[in-house]
C-alpha positions in Angstrom: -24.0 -25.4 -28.4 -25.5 -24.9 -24.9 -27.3 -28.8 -25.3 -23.6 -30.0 -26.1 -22.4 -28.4 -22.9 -25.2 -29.9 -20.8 -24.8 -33.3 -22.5 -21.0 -33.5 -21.6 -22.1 -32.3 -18.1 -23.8 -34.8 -17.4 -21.2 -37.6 -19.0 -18.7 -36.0 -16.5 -21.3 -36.3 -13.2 -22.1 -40.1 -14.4 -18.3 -40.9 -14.9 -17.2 -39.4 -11.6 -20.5 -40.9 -10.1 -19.4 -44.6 -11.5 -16.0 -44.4 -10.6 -16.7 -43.9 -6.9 -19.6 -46.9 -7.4 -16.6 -48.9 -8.6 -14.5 -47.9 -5.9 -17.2 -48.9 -3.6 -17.8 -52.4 -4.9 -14.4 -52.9 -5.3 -13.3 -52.7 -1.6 -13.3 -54.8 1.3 -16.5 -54.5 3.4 -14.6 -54.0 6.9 -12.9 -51.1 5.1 -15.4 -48.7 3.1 -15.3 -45.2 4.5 -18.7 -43.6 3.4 -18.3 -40.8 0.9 -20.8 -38.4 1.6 -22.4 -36.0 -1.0 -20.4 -33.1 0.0 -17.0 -35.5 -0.8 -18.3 -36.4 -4.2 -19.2 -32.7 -5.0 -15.6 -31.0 -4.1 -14.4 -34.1 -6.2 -17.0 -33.6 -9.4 -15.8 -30.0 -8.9 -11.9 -31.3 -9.2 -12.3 -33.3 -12.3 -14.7 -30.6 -14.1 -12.4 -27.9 -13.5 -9.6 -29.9 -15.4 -11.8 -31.4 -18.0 -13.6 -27.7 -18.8 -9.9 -26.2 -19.1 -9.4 -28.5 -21.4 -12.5 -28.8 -23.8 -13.1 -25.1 -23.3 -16.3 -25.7 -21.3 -17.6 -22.9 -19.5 -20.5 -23.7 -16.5 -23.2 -21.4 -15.1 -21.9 -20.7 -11.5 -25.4 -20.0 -10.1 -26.4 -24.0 -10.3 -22.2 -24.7 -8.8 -23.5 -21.9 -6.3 -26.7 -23.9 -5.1 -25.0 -27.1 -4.6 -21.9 -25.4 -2.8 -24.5 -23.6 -0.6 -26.5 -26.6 -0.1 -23.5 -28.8 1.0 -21.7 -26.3 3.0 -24.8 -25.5 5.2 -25.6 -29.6 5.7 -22.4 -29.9 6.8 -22.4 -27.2 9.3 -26.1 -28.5 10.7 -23.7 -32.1 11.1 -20.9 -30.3 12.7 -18.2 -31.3 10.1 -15.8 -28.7 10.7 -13.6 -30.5 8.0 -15.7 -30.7 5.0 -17.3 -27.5 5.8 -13.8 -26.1 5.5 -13.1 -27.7 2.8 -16.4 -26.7 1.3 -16.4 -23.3 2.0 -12.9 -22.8 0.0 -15.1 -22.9 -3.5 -18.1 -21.3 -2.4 -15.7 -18.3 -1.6 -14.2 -18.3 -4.9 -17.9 -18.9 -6.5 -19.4 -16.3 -4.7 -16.6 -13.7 -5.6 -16.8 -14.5 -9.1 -20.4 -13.3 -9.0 -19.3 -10.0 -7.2 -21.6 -11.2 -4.0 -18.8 -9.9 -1.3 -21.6 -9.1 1.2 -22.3 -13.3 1.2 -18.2 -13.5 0.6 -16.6 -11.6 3.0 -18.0 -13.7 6.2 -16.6 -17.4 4.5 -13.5 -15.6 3.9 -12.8 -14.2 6.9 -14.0 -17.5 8.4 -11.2 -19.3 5.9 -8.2 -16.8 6.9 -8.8 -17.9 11.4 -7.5 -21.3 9.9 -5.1 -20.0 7.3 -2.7 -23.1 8.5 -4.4 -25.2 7.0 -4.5 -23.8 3.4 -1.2 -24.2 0.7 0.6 -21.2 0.0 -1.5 -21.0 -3.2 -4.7 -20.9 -2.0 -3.7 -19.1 0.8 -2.4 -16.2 -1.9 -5.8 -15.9 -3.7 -7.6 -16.1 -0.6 -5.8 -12.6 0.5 -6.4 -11.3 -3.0 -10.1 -11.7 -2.9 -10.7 -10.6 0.7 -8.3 -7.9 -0.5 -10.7 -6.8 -3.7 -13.7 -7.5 -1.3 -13.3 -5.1 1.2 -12.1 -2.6 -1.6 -15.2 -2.7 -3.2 -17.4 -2.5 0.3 -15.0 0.7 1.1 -13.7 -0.6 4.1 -9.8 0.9 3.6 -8.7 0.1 6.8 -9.2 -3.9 6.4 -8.4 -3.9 3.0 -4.3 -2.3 4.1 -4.4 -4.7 6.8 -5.0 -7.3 4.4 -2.2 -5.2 2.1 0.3 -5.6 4.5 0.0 -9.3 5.1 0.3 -9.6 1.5 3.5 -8.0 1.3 4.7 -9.6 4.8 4.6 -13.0 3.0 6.2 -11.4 -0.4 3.0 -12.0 -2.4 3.1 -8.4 -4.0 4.9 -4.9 -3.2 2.7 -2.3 -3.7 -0.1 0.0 -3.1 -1.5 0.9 -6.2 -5.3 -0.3 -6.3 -5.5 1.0 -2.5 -4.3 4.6 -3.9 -7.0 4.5 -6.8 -9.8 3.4 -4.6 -8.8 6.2 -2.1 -9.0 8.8 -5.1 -5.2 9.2 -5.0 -4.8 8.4 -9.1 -1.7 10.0 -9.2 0.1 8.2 -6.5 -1.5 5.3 -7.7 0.1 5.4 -11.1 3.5 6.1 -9.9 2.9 2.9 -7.6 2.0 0.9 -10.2 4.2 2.1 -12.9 7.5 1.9 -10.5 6.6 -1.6 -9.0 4.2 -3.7 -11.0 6.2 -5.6 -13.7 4.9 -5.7 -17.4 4.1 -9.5 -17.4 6.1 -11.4 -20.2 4.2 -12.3 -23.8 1.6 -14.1 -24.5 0.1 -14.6 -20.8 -3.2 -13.3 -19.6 -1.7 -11.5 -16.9 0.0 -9.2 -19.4 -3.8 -8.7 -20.9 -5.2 -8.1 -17.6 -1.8 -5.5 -16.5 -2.9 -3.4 -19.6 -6.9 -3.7 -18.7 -5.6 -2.2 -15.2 -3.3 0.5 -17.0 -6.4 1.5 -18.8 -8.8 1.9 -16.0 -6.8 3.8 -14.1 -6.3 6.2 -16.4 -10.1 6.6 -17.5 -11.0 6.7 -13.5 -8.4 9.7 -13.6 -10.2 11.1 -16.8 -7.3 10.8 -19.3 -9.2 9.1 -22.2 -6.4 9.4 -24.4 -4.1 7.9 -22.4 -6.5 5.3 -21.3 -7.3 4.5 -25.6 -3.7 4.2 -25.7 -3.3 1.1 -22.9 -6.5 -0.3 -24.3 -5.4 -0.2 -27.6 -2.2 -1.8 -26.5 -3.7 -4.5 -25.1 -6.1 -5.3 -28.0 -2.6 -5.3 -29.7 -1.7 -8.0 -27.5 -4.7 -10.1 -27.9 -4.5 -10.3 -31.5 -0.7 -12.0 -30.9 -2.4 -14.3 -28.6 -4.8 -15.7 -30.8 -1.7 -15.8 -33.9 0.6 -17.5 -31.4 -2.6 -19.4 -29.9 -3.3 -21.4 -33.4 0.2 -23.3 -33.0 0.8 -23.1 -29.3 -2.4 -24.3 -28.3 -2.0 -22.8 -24.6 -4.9 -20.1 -25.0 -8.8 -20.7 -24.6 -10.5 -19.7 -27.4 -13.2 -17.8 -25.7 -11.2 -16.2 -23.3 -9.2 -15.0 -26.1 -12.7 -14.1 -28.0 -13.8 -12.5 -24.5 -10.2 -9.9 -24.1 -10.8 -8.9 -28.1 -14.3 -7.8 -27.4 -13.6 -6.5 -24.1 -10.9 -4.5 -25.2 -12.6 -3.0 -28.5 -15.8 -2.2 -25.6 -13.3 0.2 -24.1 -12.0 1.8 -26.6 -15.1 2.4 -27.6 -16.2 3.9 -24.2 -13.2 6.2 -24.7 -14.4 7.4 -28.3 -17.3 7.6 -26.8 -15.9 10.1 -23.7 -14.6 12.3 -26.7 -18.1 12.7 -28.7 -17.4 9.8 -31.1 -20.2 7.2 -31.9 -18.5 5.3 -34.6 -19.4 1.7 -34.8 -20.2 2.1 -30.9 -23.2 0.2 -30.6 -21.9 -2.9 -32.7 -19.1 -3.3 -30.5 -20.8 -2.8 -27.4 -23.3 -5.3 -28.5 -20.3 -8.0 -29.1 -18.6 -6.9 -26.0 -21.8 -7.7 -23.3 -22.9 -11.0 -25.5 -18.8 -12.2 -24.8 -18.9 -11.3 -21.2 -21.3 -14.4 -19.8 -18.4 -15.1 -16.8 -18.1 -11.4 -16.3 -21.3 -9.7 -14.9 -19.6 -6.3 -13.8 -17.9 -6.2 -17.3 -21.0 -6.5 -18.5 -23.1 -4.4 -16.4 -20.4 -1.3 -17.4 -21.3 -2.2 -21.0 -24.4 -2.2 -20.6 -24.6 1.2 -19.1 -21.9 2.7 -22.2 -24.9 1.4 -24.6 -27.9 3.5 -23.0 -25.1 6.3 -23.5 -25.3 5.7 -27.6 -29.2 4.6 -27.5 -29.9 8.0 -25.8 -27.7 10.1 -28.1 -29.2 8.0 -31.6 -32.8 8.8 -29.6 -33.7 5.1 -29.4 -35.4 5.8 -25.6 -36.8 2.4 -25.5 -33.5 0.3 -26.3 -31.7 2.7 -23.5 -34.3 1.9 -21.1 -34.2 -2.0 -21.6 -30.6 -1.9 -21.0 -31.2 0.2 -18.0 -33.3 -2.0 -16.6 -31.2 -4.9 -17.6 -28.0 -3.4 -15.6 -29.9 -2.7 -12.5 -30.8 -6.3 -12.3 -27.5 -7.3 -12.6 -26.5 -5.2 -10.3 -28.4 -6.7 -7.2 -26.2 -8.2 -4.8 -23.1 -6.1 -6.1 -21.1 -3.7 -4.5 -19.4 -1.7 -7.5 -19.5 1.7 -6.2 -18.5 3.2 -9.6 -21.7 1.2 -11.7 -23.6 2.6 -8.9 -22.8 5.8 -9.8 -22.9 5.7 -13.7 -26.1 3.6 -12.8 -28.1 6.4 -11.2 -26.6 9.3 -13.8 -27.8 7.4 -17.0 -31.6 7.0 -15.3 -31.2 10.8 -15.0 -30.0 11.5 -18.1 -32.9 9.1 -19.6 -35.7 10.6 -18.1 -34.5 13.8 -18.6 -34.4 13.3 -22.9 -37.9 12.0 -22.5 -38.6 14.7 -21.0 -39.9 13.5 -17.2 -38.1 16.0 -14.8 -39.3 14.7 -11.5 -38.1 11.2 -12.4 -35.4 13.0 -13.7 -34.0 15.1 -10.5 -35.0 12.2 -8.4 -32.3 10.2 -9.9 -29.9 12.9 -10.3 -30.7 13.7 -6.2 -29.7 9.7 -5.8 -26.5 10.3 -7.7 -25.3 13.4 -5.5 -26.1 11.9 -2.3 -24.7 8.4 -3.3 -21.7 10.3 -5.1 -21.3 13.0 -1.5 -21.3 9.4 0.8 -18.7 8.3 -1.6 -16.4 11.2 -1.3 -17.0 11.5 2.6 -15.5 8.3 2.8 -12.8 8.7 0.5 -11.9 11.8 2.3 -11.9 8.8 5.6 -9.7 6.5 4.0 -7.4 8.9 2.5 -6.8 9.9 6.1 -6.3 6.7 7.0 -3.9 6.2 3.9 -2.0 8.9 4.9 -1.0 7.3 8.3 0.1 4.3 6.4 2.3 6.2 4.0 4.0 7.7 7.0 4.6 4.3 8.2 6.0 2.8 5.3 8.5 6.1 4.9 9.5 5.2 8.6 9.9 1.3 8.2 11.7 2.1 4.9 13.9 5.0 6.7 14.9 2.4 9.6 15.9 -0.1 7.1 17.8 2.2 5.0 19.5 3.3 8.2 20.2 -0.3 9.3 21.9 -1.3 6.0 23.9 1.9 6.0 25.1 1.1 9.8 26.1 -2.5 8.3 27.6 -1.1 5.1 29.8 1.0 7.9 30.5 -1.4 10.1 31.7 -3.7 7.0 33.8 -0.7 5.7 35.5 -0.4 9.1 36.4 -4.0 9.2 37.9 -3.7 5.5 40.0 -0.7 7.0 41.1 -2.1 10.0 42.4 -5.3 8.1 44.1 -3.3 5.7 45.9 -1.5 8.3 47.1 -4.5 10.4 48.3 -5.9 6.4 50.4 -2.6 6.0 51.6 -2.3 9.6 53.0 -6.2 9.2 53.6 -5.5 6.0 56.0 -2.9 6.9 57.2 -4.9 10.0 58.8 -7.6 8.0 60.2 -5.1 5.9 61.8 -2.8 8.1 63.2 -6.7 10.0 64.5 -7.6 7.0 66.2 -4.4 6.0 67.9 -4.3 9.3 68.9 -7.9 9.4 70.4 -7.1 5.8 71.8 -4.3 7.0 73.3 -6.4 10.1 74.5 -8.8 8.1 76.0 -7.4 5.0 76.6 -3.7 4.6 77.5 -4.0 0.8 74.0 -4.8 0.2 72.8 -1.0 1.8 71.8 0.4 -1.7 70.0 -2.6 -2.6 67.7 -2.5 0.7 67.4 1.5 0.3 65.9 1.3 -3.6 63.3 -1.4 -1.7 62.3 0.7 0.9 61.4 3.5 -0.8 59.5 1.5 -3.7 57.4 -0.1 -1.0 56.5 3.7 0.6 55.5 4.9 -2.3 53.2 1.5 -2.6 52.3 2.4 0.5 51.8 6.0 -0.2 49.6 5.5 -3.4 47.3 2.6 -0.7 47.1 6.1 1.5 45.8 8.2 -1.3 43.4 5.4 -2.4 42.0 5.3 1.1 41.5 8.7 1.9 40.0 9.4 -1.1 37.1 6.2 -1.0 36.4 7.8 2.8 35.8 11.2 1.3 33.7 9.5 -1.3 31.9 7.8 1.8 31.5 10.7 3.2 29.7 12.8 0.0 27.2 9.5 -0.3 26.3 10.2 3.7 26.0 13.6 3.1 24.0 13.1 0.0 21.5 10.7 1.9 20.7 12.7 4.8 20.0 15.9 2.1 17.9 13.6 0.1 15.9 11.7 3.5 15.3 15.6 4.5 13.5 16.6 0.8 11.7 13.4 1.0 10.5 14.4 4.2 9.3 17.9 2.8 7.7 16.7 -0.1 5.6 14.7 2.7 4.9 18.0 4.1 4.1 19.7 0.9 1.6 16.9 0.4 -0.3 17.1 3.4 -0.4 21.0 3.0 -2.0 20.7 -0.8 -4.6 18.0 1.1 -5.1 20.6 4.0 -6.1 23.0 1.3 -8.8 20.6 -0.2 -10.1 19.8 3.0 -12.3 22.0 5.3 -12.5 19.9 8.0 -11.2 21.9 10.7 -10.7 18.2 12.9 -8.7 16.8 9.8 -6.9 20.1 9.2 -5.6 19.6 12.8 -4.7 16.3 12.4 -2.7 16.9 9.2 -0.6 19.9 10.6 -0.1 17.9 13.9 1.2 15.1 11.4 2.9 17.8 9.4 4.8 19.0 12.4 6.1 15.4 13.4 7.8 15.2 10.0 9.5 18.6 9.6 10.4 17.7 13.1 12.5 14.5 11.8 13.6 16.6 8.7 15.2 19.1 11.4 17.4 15.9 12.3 18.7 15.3 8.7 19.2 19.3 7.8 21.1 19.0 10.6 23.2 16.0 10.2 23.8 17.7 6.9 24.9 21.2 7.7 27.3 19.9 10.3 29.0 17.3 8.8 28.8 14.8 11.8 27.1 12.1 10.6 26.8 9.9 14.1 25.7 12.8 16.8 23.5 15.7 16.3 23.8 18.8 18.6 20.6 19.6 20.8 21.1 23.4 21.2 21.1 23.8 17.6 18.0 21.3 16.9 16.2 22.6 20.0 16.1 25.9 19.0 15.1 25.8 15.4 12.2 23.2 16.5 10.6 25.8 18.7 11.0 28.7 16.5 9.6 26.5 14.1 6.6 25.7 16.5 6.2 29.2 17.3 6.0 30.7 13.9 2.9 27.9 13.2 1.1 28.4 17.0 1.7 31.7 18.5 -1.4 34.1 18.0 -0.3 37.5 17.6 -1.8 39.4 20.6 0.3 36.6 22.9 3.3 37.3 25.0 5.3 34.3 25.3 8.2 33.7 26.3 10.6 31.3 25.1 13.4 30.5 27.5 16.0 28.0 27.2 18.6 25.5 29.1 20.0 23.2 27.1 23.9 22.0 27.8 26.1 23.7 24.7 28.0 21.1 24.3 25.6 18.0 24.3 25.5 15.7 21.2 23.3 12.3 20.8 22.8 9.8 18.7 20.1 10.4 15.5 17.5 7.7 17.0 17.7 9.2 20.4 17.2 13.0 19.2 14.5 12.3 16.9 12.7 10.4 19.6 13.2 13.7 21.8 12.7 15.8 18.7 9.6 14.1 19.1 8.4 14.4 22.3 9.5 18.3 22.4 7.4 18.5 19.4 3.7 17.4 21.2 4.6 18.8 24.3 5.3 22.9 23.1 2.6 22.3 20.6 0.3 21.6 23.3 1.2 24.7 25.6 1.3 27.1 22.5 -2.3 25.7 21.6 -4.2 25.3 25.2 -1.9 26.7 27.9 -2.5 30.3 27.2 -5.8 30.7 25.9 -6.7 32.9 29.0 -3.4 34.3 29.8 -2.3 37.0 27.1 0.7 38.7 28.8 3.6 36.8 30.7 3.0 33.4 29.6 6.8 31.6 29.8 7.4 28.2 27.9 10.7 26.5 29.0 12.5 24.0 27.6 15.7 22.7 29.4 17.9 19.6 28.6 20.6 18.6 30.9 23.5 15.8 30.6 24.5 14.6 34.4 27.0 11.8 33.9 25.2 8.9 32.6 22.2 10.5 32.7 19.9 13.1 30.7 17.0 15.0 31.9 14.8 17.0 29.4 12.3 19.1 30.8 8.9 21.4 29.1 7.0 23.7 31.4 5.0 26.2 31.2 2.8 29.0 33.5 -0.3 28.4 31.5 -3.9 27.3 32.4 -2.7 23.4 33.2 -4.5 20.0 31.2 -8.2 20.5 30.8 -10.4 17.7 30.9 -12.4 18.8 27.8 -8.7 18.8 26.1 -7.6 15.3 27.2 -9.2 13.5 24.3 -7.7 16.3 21.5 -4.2 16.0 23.2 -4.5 11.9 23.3 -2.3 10.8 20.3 0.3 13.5 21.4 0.3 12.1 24.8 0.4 8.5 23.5 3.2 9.3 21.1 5.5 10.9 24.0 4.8 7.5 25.7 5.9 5.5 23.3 9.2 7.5 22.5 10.1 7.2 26.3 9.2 3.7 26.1 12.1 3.7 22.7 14.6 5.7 24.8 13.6 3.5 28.4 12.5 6.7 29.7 11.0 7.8 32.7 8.1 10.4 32.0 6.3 12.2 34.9 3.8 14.7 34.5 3.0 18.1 37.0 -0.2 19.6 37.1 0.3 22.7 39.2 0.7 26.4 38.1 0.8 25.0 34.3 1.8 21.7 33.2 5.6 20.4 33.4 6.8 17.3 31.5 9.8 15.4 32.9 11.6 12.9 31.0 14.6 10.8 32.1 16.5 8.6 30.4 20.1 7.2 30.4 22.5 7.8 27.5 
């Protein structure tokens, strides 16, 4: 079979070879462009893709990886930019499809500076693999980035592999449950959806369930293949690849639960069907020294050992890593070598406390996005609500001018009959008081959709406001799992900017008002709020306040300040009176003069620190940018304690 492969090969290279011979003799002499060798390799690699998709030829990507490699490099030494972009294209995809991201990552990054020059398809799988790439190196931060240009350019919607390779399974399988679309019948990508469902439920331990999506997509590959012998639209061995795959994890999850049944048989099947699949195999692999072990066959487990750790050169699969170093443990320990033994395990718990250190790091990081995305998603909600109103107004106000011309001509033409011919009195009368009780039943119909309209506002504001607390909740349980004390800070300063913006809501919703929120109120319950979390018992502060009674704003422009009260009494209660127990005075006063507001926070305290500037940065850069929202003025007062002054016009 492998000779048949090769022979066809070849026939392909001599035929696209031939043809460009052809071409060559064929055309005038004053007009042949030379075809270099990198040209005639991106077209050999054209017309092999097409013909392989069709016979159901598969090729060894190392010798495609050579040549690419080869070609691309010649073409840089010549400085053509053009073919080496060109060339560089398929050497990505090559060198992803071998798992080598460190050797990946560069081309693609190189490929993504000139993204203008790419079709919207390739430009889609280029951010895919990038995407994957940086997942598996563990760099969070680029991989979101790359997320978020994703779902800029309506690619995909979701966050879901970014939650499971931060650890967050949970969130992840809401994500993915809520926004990823079962893919319709008989199409890989509703084999590969079901491979996903599966391995995020074995990654969060629940075998059963994970059996369950596996066994589901066997299911699914067994349709294939029936609907495959008349429709012709399948590859056989991809087909024959999914079956074994599938039946490979379902035996890892017997496996998981103590059963050994037919393990190594379908393992065995599994790894011989996964030629284009090293990490697929490499798992495998690694399931089988589980069974050799248990059976006692010691030198079976160590050849496949062996055999995965090979593979695994030039691979970046944190997860194989892991299950790599555990089953070298594990073999060493049944033969009984403990110092090989504990030297693995010692590799495993450092690898596996690196691995958690940074998840820890990127679910930080995650964290920050979330509260992004609520935000974006919060000002768009808000935006289509204010355009929903406005619309609703516009209805009104036409409906009104309707009824009052409506009743205009009615009341001209009752009093020109009137004028004109009193017999016809009764007549007009019976009229009139039809159309008011038209008119009457329009009134009732009205007020009753504005008190409907006003239930749905109220209803939204309650429901932003428990949104926002579950936030909160959140980042308390991930407080409690964390004993960081630099991450603990940063989570309750995070936690403290969102029950700040949930003050706003509860507050639109206990009023009623649903366009201006009082300050007093808000004010008030902010720093009691602050208080309660800062103030150390032995303290003496006082609390004073001068805020105009009467003064309402706008939502945006009292979150903004909600905001900037927020970081700027957190900061007094936590540095200004560290060395002042007794008399220390926080005050917060917010003034209206005619166009104009003035919010001031002062306190006696000890005054800004330098050791404290870089802990109080983000606070200070987050009052900046809400005066740059409201077009603020924002000076600052060193003397006798630290005063903030902002000014801003209404």
């Amino acid at each position: 079979m492998k000779r048949t492969k090769a022979y066809i090969l070849i026939i392909i290279l001599i035929f696209s070879f031939a043809k460009v011979y052809a071409n060559f003799l064929t055309t005038d002499p004053t007009k042949i462009n030379v075809v270099n060798s990198g040209r005639l390799l991106l077209r050999s690699w054209d017309s092999i893709l097409i013909l392989a998709s069709k016979n159901n030829i598969a090729f060894s990507n190392p010798e495609w990886e050579r040549k690419f490699e080869k070609e691309y490099k010649k073409a840089i030494y010549t400085k053509d930019d053009s073919l080496a972009f060109e060339l560089s294209i398929p050497l990505s995809f090559i060198y992803h499809s071998e798992t080598k991201f460190s050797k990946g990552i560069p081309i693609l990054q190189n490929i993504l500076k000139h993204k203008e020059k790419l079709d919207k398809e390739t430009y889609k799988h280029i951010l895919i693999k990038i995407e994957e790439e940086y997942r598996a190196s563990n760099e969070i931060a680029d991989a979101i980035s790359i997320r978020k240009e994703r779902i800029a350019n309506n690619f995909i919607n979701n966050y879901w592999e970014i939650y499971k390779d931060c650890g967050l399974y949970e969130a992840a399988k809401k994500d993915l449950l809520q926004f990823v679309t079962i893919p319709e019948k008989n199409t890989y990508n509703r084999l590969h959806y079901y491979f996903l469902l599966g391995d995020l439920y074995s990654s969060m331990k629940a075998f059963d369930s994970a059996k369950a999506a596996y066994l589901t997509g066997y299911r699914e590959t067994i349709a294939c293949i029936k609907y495959n012998e008349t429709a012709k639209t399948f590859i056989k061995e991809k087909l024959s690849y999914w079956e074994t795959s599938f039946k490979g994890f379902i035996t890892k999850c017997n496996i998981e639960k103590g059963d050994f049944d037919d393990a190594i048989i379908n393992l065995k099947n599994d790894i011989n069907n996964s030629i284009d699949n090293p990490d697929n195999k490499i798992e495998k692999m690694i399931v089988l020294t589980k069974c050799f072990i248990h059976f006692k066959q010691y030198s079976e487990a160590k050849k496949y050992l062996d055999s995965a750790q090979n593979l695994m050169a030039e691979k970046m699969s944190k997860p194989l890593s892991l299950d790599l170093l555990l089953n070298y443990s594990e073999y060493f320990n049944a033969i009984n070598n403990n110092d090989s033994s504990l030297f693995y395990y010692k590799k495993y718990n450092n690898y596996k406390d690196t691995l958690y250190n940074k998840i820890q790091k990127n679910q930080s990081i995650l964290l920050l996005v979330q509260l992004e995305v609520s935000n974006r998603r919060s000002e768009l909600l808000k935006s289509n609500q204010s355009l929903q109103d406005s619309n609703k107004e516009n209805i009104q106000q036409r409906t009104a001018l309707l009824i009052l011309l409506f009743f205009l001509v009615i009341s001209i033409t009752i009093t020109t009959a009137i004028y004109l011919n009193n017999i016809a009195n009764k007549k007009s009368k019976n009229k009139i008081e039809a159309q008011n009780i038209l008119i009457n039943a329009h009134s009732l119909k009205m007020e009753s959709q504005f008190n409907h309209n006003e239930t749905l506002l109220k209803e939204l504001h309650h429901r932003v406001k428990n949104n926002l607390q579950v936030m909160y909740s959140l980042l308390n349980l991930q407080k409690r799992r964390n004993k960081d004390n630099d991450i603990i800070e940063t989570l309750s300063s995070i936690q403290n900017r969102i029950q700040t913006m949930a003050l706003v809501h509860q507050n639109l919703y206990v009023s009623g008002d649903f366009e201006l929120v009082e300050i007093l109120n808000y004010i008030k319950t902010l720093a009691t709020h602050l208080e309660s979390i800062y103030k150390i018992d032995k303290q003496h502060i006082k609390v004073e306040f001068e805020i105009d009674e009467n003064l309402k704003l706008p939502i945006e422009t009292v979150v903004a300040i909600g905001l900037i009260v927020n970081e700027a009494v957190s900061n007094s209660f936590k540095y200004a009176f560290r060395h002042k127990k007794d008399n220390g005075i926080l005050k917060i006063r917010i003034v209206s003069k005619d166009i104009e507001v003035e919010v001031t926070v002062s306190d006696n305290g000890d005054g800004i620190q330098q050791k404290n500037n870089k802990e109080n940065s983000l606070g200070m850069k987050l009052i900046d940018l809400m005066c740059l929202q409201l077009k603020a003025t924002h000076t600052i007062e060193n003397m006798n304690g630290v005063t903030h002054l902002i000014k801003f016009n209404k």
